[in-house]
C-alpha positions as CSV (number, residue, x, y, z in Angstrom):
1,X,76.1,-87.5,123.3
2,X,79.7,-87.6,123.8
3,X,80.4,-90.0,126.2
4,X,83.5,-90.5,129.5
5,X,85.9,-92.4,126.6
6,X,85.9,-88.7,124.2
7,X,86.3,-86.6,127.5
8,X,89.5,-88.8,128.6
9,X,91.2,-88.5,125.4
10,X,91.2,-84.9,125.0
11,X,94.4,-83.1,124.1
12,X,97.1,-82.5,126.5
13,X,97.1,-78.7,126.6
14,X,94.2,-78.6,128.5
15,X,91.6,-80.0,130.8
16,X,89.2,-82.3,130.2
17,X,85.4,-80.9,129.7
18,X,83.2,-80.6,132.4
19,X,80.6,-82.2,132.6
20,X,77.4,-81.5,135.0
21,X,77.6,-80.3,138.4
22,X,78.5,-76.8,139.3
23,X,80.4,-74.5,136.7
24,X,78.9,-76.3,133.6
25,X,78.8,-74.1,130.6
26,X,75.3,-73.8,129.9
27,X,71.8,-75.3,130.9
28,X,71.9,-74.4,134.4
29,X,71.8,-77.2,136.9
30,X,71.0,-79.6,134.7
31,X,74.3,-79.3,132.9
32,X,75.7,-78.4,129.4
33,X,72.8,-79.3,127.6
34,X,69.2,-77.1,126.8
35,X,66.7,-77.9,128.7
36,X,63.1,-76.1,127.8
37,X,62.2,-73.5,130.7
38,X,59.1,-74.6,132.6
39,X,56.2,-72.3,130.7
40,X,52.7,-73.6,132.2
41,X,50.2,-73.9,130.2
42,X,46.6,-75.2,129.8
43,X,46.1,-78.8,129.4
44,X,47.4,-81.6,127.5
45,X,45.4,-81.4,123.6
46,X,43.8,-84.5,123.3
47,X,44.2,-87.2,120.0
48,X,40.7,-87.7,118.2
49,X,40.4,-90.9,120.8
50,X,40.4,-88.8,123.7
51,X,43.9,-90.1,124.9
52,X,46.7,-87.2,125.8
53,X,48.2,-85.5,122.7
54,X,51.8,-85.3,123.6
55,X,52.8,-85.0,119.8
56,X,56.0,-82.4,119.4
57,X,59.3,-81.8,120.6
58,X,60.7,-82.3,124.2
59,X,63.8,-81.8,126.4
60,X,64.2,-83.8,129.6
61,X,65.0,-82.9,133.1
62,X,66.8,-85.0,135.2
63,X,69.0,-82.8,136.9
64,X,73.0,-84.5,135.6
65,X,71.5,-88.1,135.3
66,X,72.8,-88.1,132.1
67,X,76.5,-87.9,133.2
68,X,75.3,-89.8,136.7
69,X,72.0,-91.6,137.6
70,X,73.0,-91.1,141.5
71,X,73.7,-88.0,143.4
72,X,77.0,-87.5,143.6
73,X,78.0,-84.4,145.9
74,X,81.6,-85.2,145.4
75,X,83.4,-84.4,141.4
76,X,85.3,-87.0,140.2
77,X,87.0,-86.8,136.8
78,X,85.3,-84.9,134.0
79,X,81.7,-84.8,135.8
80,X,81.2,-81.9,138.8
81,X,79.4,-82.2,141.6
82,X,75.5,-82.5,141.4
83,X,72.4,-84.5,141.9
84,X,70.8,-87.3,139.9
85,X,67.9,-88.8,139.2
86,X,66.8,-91.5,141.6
87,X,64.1,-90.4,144.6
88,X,63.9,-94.7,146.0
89,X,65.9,-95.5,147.5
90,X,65.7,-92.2,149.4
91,X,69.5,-91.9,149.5
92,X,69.9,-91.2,145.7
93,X,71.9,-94.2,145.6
94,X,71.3,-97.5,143.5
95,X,70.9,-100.5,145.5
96,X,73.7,-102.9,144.0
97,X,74.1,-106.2,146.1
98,X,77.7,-105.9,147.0
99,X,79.6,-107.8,143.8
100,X,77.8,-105.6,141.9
101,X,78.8,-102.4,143.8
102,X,82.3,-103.8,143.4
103,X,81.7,-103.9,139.8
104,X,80.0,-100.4,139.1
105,X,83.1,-98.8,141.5
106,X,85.5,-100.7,138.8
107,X,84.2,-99.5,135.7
108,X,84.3,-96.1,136.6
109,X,87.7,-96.4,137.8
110,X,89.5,-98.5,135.5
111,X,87.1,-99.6,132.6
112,X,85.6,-96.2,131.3
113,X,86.7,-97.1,127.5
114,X,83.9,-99.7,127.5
115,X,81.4,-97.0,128.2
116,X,78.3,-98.1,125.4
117,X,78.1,-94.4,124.1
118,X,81.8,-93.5,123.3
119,X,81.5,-96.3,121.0
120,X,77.9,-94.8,119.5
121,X,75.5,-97.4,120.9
122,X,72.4,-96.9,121.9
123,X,71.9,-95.9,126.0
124,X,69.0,-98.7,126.6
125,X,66.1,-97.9,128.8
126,X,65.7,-95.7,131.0
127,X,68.6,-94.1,129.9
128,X,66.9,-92.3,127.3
129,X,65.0,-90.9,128.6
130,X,67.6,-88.2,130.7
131,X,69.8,-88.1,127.1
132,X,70.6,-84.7,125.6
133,X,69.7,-82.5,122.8
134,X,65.8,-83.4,123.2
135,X,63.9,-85.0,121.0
136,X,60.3,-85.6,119.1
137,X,57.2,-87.7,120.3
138,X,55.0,-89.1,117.1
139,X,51.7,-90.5,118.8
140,X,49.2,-92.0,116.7
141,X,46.4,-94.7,117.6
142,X,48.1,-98.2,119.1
143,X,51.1,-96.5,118.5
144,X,54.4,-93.8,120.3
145,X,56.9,-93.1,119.0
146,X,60.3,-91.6,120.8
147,X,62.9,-90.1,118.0
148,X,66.1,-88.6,119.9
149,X,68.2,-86.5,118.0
150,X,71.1,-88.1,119.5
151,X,72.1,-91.5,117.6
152,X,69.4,-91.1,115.7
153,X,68.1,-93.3,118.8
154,X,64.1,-94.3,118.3
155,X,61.5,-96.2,120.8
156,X,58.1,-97.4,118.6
157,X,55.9,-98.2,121.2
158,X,52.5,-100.3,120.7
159,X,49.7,-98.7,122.9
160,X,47.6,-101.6,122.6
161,X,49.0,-104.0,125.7
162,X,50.4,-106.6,123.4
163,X,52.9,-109.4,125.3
164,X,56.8,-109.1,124.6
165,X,58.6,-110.8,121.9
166,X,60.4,-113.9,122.6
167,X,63.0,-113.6,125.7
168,X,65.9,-114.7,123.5
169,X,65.0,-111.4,121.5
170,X,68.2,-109.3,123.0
171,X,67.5,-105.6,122.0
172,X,70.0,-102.1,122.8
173,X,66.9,-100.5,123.4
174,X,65.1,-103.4,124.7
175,X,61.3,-104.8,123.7
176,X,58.7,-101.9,125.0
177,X,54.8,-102.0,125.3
178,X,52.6,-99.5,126.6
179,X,49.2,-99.2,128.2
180,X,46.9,-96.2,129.1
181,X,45.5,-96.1,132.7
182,X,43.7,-92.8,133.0
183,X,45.8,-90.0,131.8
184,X,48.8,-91.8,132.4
185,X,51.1,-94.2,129.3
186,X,52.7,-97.1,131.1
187,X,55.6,-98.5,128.8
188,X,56.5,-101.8,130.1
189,X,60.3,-102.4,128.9
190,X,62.3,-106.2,129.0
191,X,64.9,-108.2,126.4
192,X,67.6,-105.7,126.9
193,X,71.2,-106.9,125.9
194,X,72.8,-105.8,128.8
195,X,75.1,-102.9,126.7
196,X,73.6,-100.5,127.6
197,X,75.2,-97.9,131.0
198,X,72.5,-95.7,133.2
199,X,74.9,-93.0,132.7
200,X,78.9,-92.5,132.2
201,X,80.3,-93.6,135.1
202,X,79.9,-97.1,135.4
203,X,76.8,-97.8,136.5
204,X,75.9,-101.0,134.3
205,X,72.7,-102.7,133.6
206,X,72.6,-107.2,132.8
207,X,70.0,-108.9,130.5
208,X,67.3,-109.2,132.8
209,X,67.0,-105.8,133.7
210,X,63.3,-104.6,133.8
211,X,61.8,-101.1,133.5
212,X,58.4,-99.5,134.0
213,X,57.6,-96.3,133.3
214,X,54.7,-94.0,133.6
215,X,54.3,-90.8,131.5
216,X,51.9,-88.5,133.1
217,X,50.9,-84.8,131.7
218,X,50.6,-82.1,133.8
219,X,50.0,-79.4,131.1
220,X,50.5,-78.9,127.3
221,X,54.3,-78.3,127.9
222,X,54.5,-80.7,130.6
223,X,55.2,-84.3,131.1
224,X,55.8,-85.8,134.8
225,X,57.9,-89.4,134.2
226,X,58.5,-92.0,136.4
227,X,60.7,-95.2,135.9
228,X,60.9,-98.3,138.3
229,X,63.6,-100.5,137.6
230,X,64.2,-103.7,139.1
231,X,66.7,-106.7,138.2
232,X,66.9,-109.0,141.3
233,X,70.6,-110.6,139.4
234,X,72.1,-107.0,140.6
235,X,70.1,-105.2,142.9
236,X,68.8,-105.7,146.3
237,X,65.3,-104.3,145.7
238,X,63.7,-102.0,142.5
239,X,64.5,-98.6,142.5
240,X,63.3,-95.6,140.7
241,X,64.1,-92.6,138.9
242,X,62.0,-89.3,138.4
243,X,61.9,-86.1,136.3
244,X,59.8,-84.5,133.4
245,X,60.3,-83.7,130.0
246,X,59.6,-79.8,128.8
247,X,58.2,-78.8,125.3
248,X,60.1,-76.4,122.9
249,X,58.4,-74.0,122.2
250,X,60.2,-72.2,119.7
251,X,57.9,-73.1,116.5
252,X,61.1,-73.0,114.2
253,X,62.9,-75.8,116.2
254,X,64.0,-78.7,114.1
255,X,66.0,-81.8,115.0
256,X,69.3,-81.9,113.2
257,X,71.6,-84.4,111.4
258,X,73.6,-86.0,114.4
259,X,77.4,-87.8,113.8
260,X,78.9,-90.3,116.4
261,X,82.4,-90.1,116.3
262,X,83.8,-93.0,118.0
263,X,86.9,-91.4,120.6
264,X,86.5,-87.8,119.2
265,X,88.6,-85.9,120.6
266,X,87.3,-82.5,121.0
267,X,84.0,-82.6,123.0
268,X,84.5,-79.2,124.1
269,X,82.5,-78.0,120.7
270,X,79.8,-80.2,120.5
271,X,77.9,-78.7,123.1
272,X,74.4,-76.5,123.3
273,X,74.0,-73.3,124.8
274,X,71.7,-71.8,126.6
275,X,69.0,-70.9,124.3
276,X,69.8,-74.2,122.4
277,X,71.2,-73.8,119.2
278,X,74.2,-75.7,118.7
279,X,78.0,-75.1,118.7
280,X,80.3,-76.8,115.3
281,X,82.2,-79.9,115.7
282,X,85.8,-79.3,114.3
């Protein structure tokens, strides 16, 4: 994904790239990048231990999360008007104690070099799981596996309950485990290294940030997700996200070879459109 720093540095003779919100170039109102129409379908195969097949390729929808986690009705620079991701707190806000606040509001005014991803690191959890371009789910038994196009970024996920590694274990994408209850995978996330942004615009995550999430099918080309994410060092109480993630179906579809280019300055190309086949980098 090209991130706020790329978008800022563009050339002179014209405007920076829009991203999200009203007026984006493709993907409707979830922004510039594909996301797989909802096509319903019967229900979710099943793995030869009865658990929910959900082996393939996926987009996610998460309305502009991925340029900002809250809504945000107003533009600001180089992200439109649009809605996020977060349904608690009920306002679509995150609940910063007031420092914090202070701190988010000064990133995205003053500091958006530092953004993780216009320096190619990885987004963290659950940033992930609203990035573009889609990407492939490998389930086997005790084990899933989440392989992004984007960064080449990859979750492997034990199935099996184990604990976490040590807590000095400091991870971009953090130490995840996952359970089954019913239906529904519960990936339990911790050892973070605090890189990692919800989004582009400041909103920052510490060390002892915690996520849970719950992927739930609601068909073969379906996946409900839920994420609860609480850190009492920044927030006031836990708050949580919510979209889905939609299958391609196009049976030719294959994830390509993906380049970071650290302050690239010429976004404008390196965007999908709508029926998702992607545009040249100069």
């Amino acid at each position: 994904m090209l991130a706020a720093l790329a978008a800022a540095l563009l050339p002179a003779q014209g405007p920076p790239a829009r991203r999200g919100g009203g007026g984006a170039p493709a993907g409707g109102e979830f922004g510039p990048y594909y996301q797989a129409p909802v096509v319903k379908a019967g229900p979710m195969p099943r793995t030869a231990d009865g658990k929910p097949d959900m082996n393939g390729y996926w987009t996610s929808r998460f309305n502009q999360a991925v340029f900002d986690v809250e809504d945000h009705p107003q533009a600001r620079p180089g992200v439109g008007p649009g809605k996020g991701a977060i349904v608690d707190p009920p306002d679509g806000k995150i609940p910063y104690q007031p420092w914090a606040a202070a701190k988010a509001k000064d990133l995205g005014e003053n500091h958006m070099y530092e953004e993780p991803e216009a320096h190619c690191y990885l987004s963290g959890v659950p940033h992930e799981d609203y990035g573009p371009f889609g990407f492939q789910i490998l389930e086997t038994k005790g084990y899933l596996v989440m392989a992004w196009e984007a960064r080449h970024a990859y979750r492997i996920i034990p199935t099996d309950g184990r604990p976490h590694v040590a807590s000095n274990v400091k991870l971009f994408e953090g130490d995840s485990v996952g359970h089954w209850e019913g239906d529904t995978l519960v990936i339990d996330t911790t050892n973070q290294n605090s890189r990692g942004w919800f989004d582009m615009v400041g909103n920052f995550t510490s060390e002892n940030i915690h996520v849970v999430e719950r992927f739930t099918p609601v068909d073969a080309n379906t996946i409900n997700v839920e994420a609860t994410v609480e850190d009492p060092t920044l927030y006031t109480r836990p708050w949580k996200i919510a979209g889905s993630f939609g299958r391609r179906l196009d049976p030719k579809y294959e994830q390509m070879e993906f380049a970071c280019i650290e302050g690239n300055q010429d976004p404008q190309h390196y965007v999908e459109n709508q029926g998702g086949s992607k545009k040249k980098v100069r």
